[in-house]
C-alpha positions in Angstrom: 132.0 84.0 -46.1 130.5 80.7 -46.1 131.8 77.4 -44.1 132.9 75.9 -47.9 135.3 79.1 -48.1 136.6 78.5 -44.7 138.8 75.2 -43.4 135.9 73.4 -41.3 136.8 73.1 -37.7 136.9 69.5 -36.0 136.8 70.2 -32.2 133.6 73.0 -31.9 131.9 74.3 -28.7 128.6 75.4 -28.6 127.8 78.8 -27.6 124.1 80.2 -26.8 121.3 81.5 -24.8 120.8 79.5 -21.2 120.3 82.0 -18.4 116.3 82.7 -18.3 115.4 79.7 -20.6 113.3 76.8 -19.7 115.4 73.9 -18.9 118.0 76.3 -19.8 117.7 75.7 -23.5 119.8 72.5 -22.0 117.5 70.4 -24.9 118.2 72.7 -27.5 122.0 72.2 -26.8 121.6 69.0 -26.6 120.1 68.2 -30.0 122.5 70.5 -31.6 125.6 68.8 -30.0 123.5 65.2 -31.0 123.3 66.8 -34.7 126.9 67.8 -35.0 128.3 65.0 -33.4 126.3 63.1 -36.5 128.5 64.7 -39.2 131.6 63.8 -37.4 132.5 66.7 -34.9 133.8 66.4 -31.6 131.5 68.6 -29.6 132.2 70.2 -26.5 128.6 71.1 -25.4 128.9 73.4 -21.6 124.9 71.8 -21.5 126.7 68.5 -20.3 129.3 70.2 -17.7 128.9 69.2 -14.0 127.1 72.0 -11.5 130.1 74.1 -10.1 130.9 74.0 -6.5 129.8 77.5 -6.3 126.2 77.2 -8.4 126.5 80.6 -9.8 126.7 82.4 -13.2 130.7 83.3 -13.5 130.9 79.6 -12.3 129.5 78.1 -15.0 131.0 80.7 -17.2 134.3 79.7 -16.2 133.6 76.0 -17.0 132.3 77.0 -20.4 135.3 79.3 -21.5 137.7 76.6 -20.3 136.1 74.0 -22.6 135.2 76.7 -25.1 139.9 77.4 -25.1 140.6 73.9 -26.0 138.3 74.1 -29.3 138.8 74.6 -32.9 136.1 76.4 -32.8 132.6 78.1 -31.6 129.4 77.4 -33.0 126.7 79.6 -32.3 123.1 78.4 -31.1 119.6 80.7 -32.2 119.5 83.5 -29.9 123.0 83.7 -28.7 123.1 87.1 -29.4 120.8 87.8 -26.6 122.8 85.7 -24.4 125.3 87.9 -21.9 127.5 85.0 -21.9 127.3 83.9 -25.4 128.7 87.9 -26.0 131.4 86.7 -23.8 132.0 83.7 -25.5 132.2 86.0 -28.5 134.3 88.7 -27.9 137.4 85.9 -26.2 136.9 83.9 -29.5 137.5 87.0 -31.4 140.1 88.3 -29.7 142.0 85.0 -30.0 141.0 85.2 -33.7 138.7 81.6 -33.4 136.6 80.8 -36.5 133.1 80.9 -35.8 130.1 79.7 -36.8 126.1 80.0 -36.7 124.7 76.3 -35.8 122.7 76.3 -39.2 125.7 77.0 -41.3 127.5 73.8 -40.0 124.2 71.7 -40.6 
């Protein structure tokens, strides 16, 4: 099914690969969030979130899926399937029946 078959979400979040990355992949969110933000979607990007108190993965991971809850949306980044939390991301978006998407198929 392609995005023109589908209603095109306005709220997204951005799902992908971080853990184990350079910078993790924090640029690569980045220009993706910079790129759909460009065609007119709000962007909820978990590369911009604040450190959690506790500085650990399920930390972070709680930040993201909060964000990732208030969306229209998920948009996956290259390499998300190799991302433990990107599955994650995933399977709750799934379960709650959330469109998704592959970042090249919204560009």
């Amino acid at each position: 099914m392609t995005p023109q078959s589908r209603p095109v979400p306005k709220w997204i979040y951005l799902a992908g690969p971080m853990t184990g990355i350079v910078d993790f992949n924090y640029p690569a969110f980045n220009q993706a969030a910079e790129q759909l933000r460009a065609k007119g979607f709000q962007v909820e990007n978990p590369a911009e979130n604040p450190q959690p108190a506790c500085n650990s993965w399920n930390g972070y991971m709680r930040l993201g899926l909060r964000q990732m809850l208030k969306c229209d949306a998920v948009v996956f980044l290259p390499g998300w399937w190799q991302s433990k939390g990107a599955r994650l991301e995933l399977d709750v978006a799934s379960r709650l029946s959330m469109p998704v998407f592959t970042l090249e198929e919204l560009l």
